[in-house]
C-alpha positions as CSV (number, residue, x, y, z in Angstrom):
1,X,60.5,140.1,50.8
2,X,57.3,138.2,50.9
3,X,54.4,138.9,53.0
4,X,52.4,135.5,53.8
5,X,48.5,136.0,54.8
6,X,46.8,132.9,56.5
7,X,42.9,132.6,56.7
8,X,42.7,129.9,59.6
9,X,40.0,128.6,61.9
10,X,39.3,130.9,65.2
11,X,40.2,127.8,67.7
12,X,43.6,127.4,66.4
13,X,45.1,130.8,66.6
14,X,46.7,129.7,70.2
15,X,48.4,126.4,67.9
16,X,49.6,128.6,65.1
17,X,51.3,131.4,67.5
18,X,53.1,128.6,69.4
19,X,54.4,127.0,66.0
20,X,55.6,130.5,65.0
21,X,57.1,131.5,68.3
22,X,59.1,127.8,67.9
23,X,59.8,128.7,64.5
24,X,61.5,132.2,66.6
25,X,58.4,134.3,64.1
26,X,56.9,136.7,66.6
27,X,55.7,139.7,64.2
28,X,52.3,139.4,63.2
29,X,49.3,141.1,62.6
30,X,45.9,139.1,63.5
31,X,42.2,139.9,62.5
32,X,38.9,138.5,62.7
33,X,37.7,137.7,59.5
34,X,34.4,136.4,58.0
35,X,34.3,134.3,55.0
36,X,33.4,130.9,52.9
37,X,35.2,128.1,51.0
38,X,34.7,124.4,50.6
39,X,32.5,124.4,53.6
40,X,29.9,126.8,52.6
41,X,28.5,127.6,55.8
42,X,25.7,126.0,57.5
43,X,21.7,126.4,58.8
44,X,20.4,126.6,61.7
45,X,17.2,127.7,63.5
46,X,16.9,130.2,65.8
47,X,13.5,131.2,67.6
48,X,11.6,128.9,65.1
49,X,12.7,130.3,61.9
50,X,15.6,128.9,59.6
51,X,18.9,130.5,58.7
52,X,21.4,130.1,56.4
53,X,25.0,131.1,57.9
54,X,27.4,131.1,54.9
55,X,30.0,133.8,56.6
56,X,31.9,131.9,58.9
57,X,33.7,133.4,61.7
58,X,38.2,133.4,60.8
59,X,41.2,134.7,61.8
60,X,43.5,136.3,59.4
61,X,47.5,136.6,60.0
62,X,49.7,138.3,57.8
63,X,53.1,138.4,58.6
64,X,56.2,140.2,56.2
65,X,59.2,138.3,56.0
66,X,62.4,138.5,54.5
67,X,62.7,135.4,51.3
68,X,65.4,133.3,53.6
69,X,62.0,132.8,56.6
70,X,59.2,132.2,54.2
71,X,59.6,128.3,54.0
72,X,59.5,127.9,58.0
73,X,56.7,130.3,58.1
74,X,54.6,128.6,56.4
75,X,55.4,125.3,57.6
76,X,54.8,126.7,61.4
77,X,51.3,127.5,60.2
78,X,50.5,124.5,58.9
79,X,51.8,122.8,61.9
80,X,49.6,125.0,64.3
81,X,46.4,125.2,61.8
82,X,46.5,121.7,60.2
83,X,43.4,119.3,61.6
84,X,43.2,117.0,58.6
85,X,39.1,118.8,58.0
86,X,37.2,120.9,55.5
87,X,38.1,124.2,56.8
88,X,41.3,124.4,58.0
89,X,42.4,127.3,56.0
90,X,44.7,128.9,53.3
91,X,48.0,130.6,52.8
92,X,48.6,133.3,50.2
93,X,52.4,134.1,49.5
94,X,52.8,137.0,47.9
95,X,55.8,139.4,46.5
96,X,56.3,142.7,48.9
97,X,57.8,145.5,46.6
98,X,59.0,147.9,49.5
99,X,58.5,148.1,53.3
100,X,59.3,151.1,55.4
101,X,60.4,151.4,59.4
102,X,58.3,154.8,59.9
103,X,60.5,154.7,63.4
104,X,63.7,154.8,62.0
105,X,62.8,155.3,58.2
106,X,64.7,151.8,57.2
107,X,63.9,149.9,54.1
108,X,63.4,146.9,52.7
109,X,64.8,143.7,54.4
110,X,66.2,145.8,57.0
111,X,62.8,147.2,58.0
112,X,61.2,143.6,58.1
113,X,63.7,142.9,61.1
């Protein structure tokens, strides 16, 4: 079991969910996020004074999937999120040592669904 967390830009949330509903992935959990990378964030001026915006607005997904779906998983969100700019986001695979159906009290791969 794997649970995959994407940090990707706010505009292409819709692309991402279509690439994963394609890919048949429909359990997720999405957040807005703030954060910086590469891009660092920008200034701008607002009612004649200049500020520094380094927090940019993201959305987070993290999805848990059984090992035998992580490959397509990620390759749906970098279909959806991929623009070719600074920005476009990251993907964090990481090992899931247990997950639990409180609903039915399942376990493990058979709780991921």
């Amino acid at each position: 079991m794997k649970m995959i967390i994407a940090v990707i830009q706010p505009e292409k949330l819709d692309d991402v969910k279509d690439a994963l509903f394609n890919a048949e992935i429909c359990k997720m959990t999405v957040s807005r996020v703030r954060g910086c990378g590469t891009q660092m964030g920008f200034t701008e001026h607002y009612r004649g004074q200049v500020r520094s915006v380094n927090l940019l607005e993201k959305i987070r997904i993290e999805i848990a999937v059984n090992d035998k779906f992580v490959n397509e998983t990620v390759q749906a969100i970098v279909k959806g999120a991929k623009s070719g700019s600074i920005g476009d986001g990251k993907i964090f695979v990481m090992p899931m040592d247990e997950c639990i159906r409180i609903r039915t009290d399942e376990t493990g791969d058979d709780a991921i669904g």
